[in-house]
DRENFIBA-874172 format. One record per residue (C-alpha): residue number from 1; residue in three letters; x, y, z. Coordinates in steps of 0.1 Angstrom, whole numbers, plus 2048, in hexadecimal, padded with zeros to 3 digits. Layout:
N
+-----+------+-----+-----+-----+
!  nr ! rest !  px !  py !  pz !
+-----+------+-----+-----+-----+
! NUM !  ALA !   X !   Y !   Z !
...
+-----+------+-----+-----+-----+
% end
This chain:
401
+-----+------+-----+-----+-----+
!  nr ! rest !  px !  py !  pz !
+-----+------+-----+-----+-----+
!   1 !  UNK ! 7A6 ! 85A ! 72B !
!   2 !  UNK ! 7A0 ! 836 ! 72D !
!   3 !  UNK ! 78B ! 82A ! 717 !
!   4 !  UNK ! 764 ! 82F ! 71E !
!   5 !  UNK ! 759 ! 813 ! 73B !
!   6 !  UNK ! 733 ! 808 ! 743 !
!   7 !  UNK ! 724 ! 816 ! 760 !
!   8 !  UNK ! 71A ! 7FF ! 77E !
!   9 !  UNK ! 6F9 ! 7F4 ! 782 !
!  10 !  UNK ! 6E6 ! 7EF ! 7A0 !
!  11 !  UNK ! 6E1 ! 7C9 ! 798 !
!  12 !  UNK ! 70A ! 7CA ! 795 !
!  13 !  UNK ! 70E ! 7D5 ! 7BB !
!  14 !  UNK ! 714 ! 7BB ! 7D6 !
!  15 !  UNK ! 700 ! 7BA ! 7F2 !
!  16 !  UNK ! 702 ! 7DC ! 804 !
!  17 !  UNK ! 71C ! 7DA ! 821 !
!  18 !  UNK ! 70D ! 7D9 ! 84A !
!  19 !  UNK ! 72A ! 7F3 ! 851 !
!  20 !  UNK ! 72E ! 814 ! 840 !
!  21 !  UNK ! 745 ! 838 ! 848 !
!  22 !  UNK ! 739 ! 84F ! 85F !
!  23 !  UNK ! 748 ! 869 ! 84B !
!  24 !  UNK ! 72B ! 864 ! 828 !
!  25 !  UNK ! 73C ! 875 ! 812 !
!  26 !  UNK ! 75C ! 858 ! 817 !
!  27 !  UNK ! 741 ! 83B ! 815 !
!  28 !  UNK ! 736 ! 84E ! 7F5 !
!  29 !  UNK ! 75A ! 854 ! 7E7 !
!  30 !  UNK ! 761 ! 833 ! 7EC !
!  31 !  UNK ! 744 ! 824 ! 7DA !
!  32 !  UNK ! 748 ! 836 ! 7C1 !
!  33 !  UNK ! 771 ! 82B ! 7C4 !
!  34 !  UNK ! 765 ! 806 ! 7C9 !
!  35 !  UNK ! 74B ! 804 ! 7A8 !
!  36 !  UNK ! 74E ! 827 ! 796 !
!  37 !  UNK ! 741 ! 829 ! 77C !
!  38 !  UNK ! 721 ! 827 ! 793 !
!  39 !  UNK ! 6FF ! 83F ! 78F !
!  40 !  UNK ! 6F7 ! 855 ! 7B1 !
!  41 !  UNK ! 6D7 ! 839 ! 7B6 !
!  42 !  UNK ! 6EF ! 81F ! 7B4 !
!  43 !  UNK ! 707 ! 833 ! 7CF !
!  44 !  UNK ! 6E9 ! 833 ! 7E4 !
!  45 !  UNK ! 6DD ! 80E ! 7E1 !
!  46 !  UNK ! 701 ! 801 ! 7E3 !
!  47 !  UNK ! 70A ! 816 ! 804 !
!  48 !  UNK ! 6E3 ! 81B ! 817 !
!  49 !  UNK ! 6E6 ! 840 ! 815 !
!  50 !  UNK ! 6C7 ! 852 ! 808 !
!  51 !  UNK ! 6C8 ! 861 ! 7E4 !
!  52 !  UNK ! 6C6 ! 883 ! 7F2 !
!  53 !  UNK ! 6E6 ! 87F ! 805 !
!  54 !  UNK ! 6F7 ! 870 ! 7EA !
!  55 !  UNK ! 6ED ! 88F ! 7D7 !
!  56 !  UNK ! 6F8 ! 8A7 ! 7EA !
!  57 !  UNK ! 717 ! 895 ! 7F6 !
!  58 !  UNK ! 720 ! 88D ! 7CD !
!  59 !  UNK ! 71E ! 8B0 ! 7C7 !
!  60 !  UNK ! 739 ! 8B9 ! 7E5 !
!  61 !  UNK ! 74D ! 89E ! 7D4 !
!  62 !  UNK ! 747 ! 8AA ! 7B3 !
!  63 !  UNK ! 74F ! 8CF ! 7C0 !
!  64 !  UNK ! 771 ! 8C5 ! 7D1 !
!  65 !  UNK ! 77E ! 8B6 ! 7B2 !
!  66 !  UNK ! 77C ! 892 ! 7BF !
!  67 !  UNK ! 763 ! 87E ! 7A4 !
!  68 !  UNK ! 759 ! 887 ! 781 !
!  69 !  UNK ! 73A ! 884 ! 773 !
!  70 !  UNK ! 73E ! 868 ! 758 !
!  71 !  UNK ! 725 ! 86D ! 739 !
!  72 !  UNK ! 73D ! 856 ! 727 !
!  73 !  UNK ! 731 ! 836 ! 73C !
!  74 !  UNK ! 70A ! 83D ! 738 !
!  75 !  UNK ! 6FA ! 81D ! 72C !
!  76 !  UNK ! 6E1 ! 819 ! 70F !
!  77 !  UNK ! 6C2 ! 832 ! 714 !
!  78 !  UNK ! 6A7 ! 824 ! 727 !
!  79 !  UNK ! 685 ! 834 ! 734 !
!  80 !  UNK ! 68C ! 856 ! 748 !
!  81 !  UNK ! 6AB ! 86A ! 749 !
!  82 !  UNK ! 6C8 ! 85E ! 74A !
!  83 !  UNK ! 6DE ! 85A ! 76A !
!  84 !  UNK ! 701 ! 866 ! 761 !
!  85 !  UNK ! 717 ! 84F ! 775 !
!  86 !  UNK ! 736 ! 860 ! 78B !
!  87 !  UNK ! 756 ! 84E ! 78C !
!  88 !  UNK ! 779 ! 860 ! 79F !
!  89 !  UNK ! 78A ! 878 ! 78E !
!  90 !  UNK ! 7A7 ! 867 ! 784 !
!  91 !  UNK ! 7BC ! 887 ! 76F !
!  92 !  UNK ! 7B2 ! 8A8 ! 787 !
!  93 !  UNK ! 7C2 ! 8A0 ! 7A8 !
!  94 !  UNK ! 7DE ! 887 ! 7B2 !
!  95 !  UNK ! 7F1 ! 884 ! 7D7 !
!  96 !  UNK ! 815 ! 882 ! 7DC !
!  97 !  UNK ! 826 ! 85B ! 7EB !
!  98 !  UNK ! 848 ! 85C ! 7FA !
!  99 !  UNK ! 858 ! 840 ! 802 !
! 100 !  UNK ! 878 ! 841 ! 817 !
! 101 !  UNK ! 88B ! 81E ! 813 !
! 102 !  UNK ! 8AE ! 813 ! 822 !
! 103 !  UNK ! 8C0 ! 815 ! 802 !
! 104 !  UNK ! 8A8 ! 82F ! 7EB !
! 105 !  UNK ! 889 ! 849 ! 7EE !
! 106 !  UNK ! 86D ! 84A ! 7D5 !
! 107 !  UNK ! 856 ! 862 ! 7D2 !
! 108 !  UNK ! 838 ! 85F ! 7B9 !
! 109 !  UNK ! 81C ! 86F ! 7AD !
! 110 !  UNK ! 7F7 ! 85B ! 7AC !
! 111 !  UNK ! 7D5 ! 85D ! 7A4 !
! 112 !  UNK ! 7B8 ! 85E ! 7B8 !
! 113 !  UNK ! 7B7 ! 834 ! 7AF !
! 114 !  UNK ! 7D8 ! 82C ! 7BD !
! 115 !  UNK ! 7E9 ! 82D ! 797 !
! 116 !  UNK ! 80C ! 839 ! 791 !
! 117 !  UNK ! 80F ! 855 ! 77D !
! 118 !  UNK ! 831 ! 862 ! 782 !
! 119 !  UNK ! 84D ! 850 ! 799 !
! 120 !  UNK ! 870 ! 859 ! 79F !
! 121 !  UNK ! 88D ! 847 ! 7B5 !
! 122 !  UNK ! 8AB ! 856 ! 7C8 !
! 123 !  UNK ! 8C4 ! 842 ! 7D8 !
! 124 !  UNK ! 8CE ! 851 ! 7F7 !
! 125 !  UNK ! 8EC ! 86D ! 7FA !
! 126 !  UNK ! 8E7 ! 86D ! 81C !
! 127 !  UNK ! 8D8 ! 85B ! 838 !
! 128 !  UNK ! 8D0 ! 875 ! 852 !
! 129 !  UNK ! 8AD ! 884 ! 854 !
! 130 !  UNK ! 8B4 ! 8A6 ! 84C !
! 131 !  UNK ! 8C5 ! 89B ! 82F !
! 132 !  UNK ! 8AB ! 884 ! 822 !
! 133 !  UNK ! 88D ! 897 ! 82A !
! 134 !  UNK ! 89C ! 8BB ! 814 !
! 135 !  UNK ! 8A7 ! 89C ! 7F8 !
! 136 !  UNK ! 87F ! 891 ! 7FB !
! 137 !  UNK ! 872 ! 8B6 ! 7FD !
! 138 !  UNK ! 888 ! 8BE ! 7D9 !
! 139 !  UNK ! 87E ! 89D ! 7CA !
! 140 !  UNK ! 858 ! 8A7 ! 7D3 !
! 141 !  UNK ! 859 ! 8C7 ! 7C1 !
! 142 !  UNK ! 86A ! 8BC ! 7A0 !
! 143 !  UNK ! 84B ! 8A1 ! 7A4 !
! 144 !  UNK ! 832 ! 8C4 ! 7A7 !
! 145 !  UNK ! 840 ! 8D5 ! 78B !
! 146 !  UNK ! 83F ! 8B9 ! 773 !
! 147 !  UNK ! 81A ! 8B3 ! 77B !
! 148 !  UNK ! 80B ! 8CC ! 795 !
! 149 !  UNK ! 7FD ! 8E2 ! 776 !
! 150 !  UNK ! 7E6 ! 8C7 ! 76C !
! 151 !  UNK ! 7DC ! 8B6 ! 78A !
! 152 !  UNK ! 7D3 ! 8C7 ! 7AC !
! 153 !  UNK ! 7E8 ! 8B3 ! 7C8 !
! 154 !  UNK ! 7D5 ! 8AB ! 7E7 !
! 155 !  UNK ! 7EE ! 8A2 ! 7FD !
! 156 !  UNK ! 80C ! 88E ! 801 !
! 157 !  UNK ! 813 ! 867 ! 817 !
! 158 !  UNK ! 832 ! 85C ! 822 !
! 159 !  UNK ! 837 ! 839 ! 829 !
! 160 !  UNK ! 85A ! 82A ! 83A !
! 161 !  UNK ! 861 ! 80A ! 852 !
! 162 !  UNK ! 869 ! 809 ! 876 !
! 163 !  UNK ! 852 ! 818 ! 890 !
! 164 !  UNK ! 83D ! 835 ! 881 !
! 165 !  UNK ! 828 ! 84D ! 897 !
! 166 !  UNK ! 80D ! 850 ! 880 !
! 167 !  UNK ! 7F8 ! 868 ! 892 !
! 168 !  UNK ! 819 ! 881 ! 89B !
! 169 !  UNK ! 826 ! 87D ! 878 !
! 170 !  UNK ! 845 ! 86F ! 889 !
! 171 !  UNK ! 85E ! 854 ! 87E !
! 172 !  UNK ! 865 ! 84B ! 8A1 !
! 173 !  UNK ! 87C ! 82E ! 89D !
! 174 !  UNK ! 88E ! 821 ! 877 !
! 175 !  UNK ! 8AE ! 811 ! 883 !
! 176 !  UNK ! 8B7 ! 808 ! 866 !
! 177 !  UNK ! 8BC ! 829 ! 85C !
! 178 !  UNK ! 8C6 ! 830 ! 87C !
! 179 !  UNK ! 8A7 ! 84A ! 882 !
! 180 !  UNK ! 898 ! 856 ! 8A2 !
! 181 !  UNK ! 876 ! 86C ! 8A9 !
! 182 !  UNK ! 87B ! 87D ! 885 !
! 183 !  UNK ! 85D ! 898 ! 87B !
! 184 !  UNK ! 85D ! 88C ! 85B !
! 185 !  UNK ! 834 ! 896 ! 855 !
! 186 !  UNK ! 83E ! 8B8 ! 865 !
! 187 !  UNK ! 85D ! 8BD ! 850 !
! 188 !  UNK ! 84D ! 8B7 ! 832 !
! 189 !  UNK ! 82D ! 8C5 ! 835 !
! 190 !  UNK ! 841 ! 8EC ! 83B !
! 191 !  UNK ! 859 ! 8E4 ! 81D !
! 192 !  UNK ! 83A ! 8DC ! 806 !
! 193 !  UNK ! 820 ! 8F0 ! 814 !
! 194 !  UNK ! 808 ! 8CD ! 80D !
! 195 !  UNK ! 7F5 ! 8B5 ! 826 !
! 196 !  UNK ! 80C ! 899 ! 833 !
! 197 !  UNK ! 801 ! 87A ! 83F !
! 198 !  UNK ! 81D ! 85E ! 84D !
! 199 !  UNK ! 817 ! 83F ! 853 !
! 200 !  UNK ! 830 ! 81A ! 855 !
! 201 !  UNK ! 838 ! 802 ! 838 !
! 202 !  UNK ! 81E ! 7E7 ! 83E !
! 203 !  UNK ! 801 ! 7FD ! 848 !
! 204 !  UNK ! 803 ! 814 ! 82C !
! 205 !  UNK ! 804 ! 7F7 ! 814 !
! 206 !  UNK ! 7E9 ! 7E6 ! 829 !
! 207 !  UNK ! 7D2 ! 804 ! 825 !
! 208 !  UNK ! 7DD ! 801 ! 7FE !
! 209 !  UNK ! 7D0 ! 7E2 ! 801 !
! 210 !  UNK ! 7B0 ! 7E7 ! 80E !
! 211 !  UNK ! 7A8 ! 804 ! 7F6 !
! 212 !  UNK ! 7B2 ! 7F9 ! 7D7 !
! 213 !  UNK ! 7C0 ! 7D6 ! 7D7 !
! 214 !  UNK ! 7B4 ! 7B8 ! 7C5 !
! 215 !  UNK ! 7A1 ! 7AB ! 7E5 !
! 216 !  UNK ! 797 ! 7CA ! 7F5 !
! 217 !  UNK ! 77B ! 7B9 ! 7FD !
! 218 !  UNK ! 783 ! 7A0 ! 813 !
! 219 !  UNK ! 7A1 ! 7B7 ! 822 !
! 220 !  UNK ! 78A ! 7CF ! 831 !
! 221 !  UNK ! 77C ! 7B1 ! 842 !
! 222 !  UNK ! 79B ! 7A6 ! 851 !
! 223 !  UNK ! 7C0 ! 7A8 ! 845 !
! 224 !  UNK ! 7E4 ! 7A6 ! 84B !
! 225 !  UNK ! 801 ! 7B5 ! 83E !
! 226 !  UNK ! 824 ! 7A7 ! 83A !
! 227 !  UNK ! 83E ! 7BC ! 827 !
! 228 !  UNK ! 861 ! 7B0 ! 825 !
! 229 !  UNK ! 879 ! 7C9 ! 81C !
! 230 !  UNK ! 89A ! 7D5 ! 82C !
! 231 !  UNK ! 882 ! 7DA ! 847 !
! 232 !  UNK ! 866 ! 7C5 ! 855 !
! 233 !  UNK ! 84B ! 7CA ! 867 !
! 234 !  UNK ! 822 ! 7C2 ! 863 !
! 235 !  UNK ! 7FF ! 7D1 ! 863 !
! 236 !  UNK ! 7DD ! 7C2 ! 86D !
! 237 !  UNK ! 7BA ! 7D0 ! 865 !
! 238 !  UNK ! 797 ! 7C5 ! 874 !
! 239 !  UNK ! 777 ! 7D0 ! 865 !
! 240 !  UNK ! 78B ! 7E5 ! 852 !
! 241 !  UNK ! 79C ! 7F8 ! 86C !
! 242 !  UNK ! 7C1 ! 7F9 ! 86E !
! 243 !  UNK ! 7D1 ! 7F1 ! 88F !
! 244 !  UNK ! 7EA ! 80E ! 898 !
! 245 !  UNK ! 7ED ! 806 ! 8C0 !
! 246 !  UNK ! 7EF ! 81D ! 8DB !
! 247 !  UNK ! 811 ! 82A ! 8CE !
! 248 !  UNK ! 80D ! 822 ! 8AD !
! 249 !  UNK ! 825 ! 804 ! 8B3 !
! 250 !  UNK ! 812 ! 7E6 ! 8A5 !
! 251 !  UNK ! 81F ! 7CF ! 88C !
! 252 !  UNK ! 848 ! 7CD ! 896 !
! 253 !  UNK ! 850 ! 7B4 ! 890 !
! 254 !  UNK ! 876 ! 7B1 ! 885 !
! 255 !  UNK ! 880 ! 79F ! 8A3 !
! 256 !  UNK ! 866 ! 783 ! 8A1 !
! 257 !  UNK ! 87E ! 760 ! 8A3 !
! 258 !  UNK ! 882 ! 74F ! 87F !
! 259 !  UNK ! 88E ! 72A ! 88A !
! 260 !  UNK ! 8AD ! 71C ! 875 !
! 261 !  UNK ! 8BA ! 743 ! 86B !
! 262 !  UNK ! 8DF ! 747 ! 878 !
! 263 !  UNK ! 8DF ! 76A ! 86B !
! 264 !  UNK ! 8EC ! 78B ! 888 !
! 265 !  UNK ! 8D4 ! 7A0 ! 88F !
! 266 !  UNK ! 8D9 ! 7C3 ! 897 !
! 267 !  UNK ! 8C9 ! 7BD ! 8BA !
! 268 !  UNK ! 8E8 ! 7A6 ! 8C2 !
! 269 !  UNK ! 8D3 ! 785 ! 8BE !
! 270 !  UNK ! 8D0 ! 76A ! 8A0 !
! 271 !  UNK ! 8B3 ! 75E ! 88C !
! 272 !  UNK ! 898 ! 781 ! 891 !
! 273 !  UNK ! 888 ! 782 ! 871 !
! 274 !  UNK ! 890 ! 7A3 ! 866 !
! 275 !  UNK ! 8B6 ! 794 ! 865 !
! 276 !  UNK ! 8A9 ! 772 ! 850 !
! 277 !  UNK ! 899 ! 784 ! 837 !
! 278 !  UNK ! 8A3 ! 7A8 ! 837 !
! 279 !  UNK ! 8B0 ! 7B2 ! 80F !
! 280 !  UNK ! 8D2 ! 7BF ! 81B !
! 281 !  UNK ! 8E0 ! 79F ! 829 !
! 282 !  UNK ! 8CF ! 793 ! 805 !
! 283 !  UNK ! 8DD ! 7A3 ! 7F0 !
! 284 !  UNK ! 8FE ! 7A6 ! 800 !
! 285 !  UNK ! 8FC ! 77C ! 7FE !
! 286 !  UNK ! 8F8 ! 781 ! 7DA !
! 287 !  UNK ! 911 ! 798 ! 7D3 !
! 288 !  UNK ! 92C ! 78C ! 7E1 !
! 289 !  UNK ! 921 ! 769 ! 7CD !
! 290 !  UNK ! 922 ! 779 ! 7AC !
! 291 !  UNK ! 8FE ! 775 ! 7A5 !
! 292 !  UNK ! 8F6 ! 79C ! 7A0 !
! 293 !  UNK ! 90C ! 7B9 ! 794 !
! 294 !  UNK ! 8FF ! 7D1 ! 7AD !
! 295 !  UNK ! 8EF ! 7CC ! 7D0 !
! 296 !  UNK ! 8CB ! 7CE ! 7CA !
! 297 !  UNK ! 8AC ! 7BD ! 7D0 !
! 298 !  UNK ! 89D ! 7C6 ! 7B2 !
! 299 !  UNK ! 8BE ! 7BC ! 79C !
! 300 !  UNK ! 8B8 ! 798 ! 7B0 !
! 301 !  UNK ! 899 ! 792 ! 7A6 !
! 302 !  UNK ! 89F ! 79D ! 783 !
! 303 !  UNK ! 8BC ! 782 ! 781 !
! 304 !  UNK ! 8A0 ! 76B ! 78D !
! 305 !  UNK ! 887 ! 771 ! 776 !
! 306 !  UNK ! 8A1 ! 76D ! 75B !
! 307 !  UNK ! 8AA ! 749 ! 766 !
! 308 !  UNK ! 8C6 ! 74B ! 77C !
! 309 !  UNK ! 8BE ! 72E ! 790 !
! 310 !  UNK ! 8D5 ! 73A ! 7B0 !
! 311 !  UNK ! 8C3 ! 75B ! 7B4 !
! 312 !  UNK ! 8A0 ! 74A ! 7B1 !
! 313 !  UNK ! 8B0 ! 730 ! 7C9 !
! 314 !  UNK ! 8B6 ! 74E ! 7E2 !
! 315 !  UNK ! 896 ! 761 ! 7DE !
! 316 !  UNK ! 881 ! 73E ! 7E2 !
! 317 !  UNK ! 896 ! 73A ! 804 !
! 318 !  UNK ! 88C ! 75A ! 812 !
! 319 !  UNK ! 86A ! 758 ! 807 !
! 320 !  UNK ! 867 ! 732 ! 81C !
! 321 !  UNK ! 875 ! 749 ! 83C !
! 322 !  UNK ! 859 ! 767 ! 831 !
! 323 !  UNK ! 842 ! 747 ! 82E !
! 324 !  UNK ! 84B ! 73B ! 853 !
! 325 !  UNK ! 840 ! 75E ! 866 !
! 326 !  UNK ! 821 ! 760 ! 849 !
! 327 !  UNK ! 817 ! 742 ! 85F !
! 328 !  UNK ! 81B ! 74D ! 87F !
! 329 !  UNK ! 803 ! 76F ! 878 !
! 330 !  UNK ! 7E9 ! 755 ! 866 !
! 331 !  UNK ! 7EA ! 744 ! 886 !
! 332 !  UNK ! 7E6 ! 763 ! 89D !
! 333 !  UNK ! 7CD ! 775 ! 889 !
! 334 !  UNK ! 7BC ! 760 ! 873 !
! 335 !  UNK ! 7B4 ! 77A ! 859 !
! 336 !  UNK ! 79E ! 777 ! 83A !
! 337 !  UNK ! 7BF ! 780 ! 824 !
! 338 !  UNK ! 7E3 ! 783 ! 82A !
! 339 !  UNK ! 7F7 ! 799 ! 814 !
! 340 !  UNK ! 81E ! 799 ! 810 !
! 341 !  UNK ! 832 ! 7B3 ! 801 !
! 342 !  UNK ! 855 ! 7A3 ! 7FA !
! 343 !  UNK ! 865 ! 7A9 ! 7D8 !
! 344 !  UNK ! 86B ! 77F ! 7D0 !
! 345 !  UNK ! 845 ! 778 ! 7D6 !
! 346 !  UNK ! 83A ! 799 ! 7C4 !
! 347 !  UNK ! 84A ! 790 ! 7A5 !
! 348 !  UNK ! 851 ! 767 ! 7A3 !
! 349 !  UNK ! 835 ! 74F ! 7A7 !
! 350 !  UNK ! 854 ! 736 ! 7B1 !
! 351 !  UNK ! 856 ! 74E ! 7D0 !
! 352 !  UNK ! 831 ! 750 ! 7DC !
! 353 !  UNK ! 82D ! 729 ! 7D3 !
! 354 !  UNK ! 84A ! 723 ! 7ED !
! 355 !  UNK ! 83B ! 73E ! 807 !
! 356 !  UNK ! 81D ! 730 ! 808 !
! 357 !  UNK ! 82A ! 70F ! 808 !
! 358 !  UNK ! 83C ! 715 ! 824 !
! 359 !  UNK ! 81D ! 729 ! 836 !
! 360 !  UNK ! 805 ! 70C ! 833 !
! 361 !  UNK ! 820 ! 6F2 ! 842 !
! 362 !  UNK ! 82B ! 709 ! 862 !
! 363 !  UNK ! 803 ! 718 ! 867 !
! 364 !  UNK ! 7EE ! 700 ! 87C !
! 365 !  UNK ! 7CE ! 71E ! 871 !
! 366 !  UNK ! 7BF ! 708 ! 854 !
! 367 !  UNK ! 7C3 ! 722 ! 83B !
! 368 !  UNK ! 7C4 ! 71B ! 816 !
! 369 !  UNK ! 7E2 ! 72B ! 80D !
! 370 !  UNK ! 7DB ! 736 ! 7E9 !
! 371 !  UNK ! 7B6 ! 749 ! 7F1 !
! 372 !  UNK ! 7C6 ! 757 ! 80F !
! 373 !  UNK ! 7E8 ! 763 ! 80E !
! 374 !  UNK ! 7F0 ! 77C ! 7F1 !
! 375 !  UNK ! 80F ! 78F ! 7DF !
! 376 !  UNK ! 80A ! 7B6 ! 7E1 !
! 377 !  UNK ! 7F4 ! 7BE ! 7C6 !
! 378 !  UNK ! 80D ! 7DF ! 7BD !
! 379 !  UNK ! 82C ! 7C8 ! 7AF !
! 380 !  UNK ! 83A ! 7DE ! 79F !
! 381 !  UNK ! 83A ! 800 ! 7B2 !
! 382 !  UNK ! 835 ! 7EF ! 7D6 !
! 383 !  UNK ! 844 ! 80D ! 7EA !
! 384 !  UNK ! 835 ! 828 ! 7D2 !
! 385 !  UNK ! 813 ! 81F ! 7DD !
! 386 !  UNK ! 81C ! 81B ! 7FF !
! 387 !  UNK ! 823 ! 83F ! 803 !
! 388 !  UNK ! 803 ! 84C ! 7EA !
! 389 !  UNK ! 7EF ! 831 ! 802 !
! 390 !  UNK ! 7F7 ! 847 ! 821 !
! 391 !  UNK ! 7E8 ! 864 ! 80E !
! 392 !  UNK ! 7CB ! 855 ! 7FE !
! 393 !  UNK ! 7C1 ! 841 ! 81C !
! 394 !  UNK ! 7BB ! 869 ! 830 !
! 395 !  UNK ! 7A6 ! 871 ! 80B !
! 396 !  UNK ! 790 ! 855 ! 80C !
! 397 !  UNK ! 78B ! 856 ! 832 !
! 398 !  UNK ! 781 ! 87C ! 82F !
! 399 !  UNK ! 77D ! 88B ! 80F !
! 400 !  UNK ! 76B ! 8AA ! 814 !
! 401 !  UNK ! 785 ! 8B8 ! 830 !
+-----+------+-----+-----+-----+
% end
């Protein structure tokens, strides 16, 4: 266990928020996400539910395995008895994030506050769903029977690029992978016998983002998501609600021009952004120039971090392009923060320093880059989370179903 934490006290709570979850025993979960370890009287203040409710609805949290009661964080005694805080119960239960990538899958095990407990990658044998879905559905039980005995697993997200049906479950469109309508949710909900929940790259890390990112605050207020991988493609939240669209389309945005990139495009045109700053073309660019031993993003980077001035040269580059379509979604949505997932700005502050640079010359929004426009805050195990997020996202939302 981690060691012993003070509680939070009701003069520590910001003001209460004017918008709450229907669903009370979500608004209490997530209080007690957002400043556990927190007393049921400070549940109550922080969120405008009565202390009864938060009783009752504690207890249906306590009973479903979801909090802990928290004697450990119980302050100095005072007058009356003592309120044992709750705080989430971060070694019972767990879900399941699969991520499936162009080159890899990764499937990982987290706890209920988005931490990575166990994570394993598999590059791909081969390509076609059947094949990666039974790879994911082994993977996923060697995961279970390394941990399942001591932690109850609530259900399992699976995060991937192109056009997801969330509601269906569906990977309607990856064509990168070359996928088309694929029950994935379906496919791996009867191989595991678990919930699954599916949901694209930029939403799933978006909802990440929201729930347990270093401004969660203001990203519930208003937020977009940027992630640059082998595939591209956006999310956008308003008063905390993520915008799916009537067929769970929204966000595609790998065709969206990029001026000055001569790169082909898979649609038959030049210059669509997915094509400018896509890792394949990348890291086939750096290959072939001797600047990494094998062709991976992550190997780039590295080589970057270690000095090799060519490789950061590269990585800055694409992060100015990343930088140039960061500014056109400040312009269209002017949202309180901006958050890009791409591996050179994750890791290098020479990377987000040239993204935003390049953001606040091409945006006519007035933003100031550096308070608005973020790195993921999950560096290190970026697609991990986005695939637990998908998961966590359904417990927070509704924890008691």
């Amino acid at each position: 266990m981690i060691g012993a934490q003070r509680a939070t006290r009701r003069n520590d709570l910001p003001p209460p928020a004017s918008r709450r979850s229907p669903d009370t025993a979500a608004t209490v979960l997530r209080a007690v996400l957002d400043h556990g370890p927190i007393a049921r009287s400070s549940i109550a203040r922080a969120t405008r539910l009565s202390a009864a409710t938060v009783t009752g609805v504690a207890t249906s949290l306590l009973h479903r395995g979801l909090v802990r009661e928290a004697p450990e964080a119980v302050g100095p005694p005072g007058i009356g008895r003592p309120h044992v805080p709750l705080d989430v119960e971060s070694d019972a239960v767990g879900v399941i994030g699969v991520h499936i990538a162009v080159p890899r899958l990764t499937v990982a095990l987290l706890d209920l506050r988005g931490r990575v407990i166990a994570q394993r990658q598999y590059p791909h044998g081969r390509r076609d769903p059947d094949s990666v879905l039974t790879a994911l559905a082994t993977a996923i039980a060697a995961v279970r029977r390394e941990h399942g005995r001591r932690r109850r697993i609530l259900g399992l997200g699976l995060a991937t690029g192109g056009w997801v049906d969330a509601a269906k479950g569906t990977v309607v469109e990856h064509p990168v992978l070359g996928w088309r309508d694929v029950r994935a949710g379906a496919a791996l909900a009867g191989a595991t016998g678990l919930p699954v929940w599916v949901d694209s790259n930029s939403r799933a890390l978006l909802r990440a983002e929201q729930l347990l990112g270093r401004v969660s605050g203001r990203a519930r207020q208003s937020a977009v998501q940027l992630f640059a991988g082998n595939v591209v493609d956006v999310a956008f939240a308003t008063g905390g609600v993520v915008h799916q669209g009537p067929r769970s389309a929204a966000g595609a945005v790998a065709h969206l021009p990029v001026e000055g990139c001569a790169e082909p495009c898979s649609c038959g045109r030049v210059g669509c952004l997915q094509a400018a700053v896509g890792e394949r073309a990348l890291v086939r660019r750096a290959y072939a120039a001797g600047l990494i031993h094998q062709p991976d993003i992550h190997t780039l980077v590295d080589a970057a971090a270690a000095g090799g001035a060519a490789a950061l040269g590269m990585l800055r580059e694409r992060a100015r392009l990343v930088g140039r379509a960061a500014a056109l979604l400040l312009d269209l949505f002017d949202p309180e923060v901006l958050v890009v997932a791409e591996a050179g700005a994750n890791r290098l502050p020479e990377c987000l320093e040239a993204l935003r640079t390049e953001a606040a010359d091409a945006s006519s929004c007035g933003a100031n880059m550096v308070t608005t426009v973020y790195a993921s805050s999950f560096p290190d195990n970026v697609l991990a989370v986005a695939g637990g997020a998908v998961a966590l996202d359904q417990v927070y939302t509704s924890p008691l179903i």
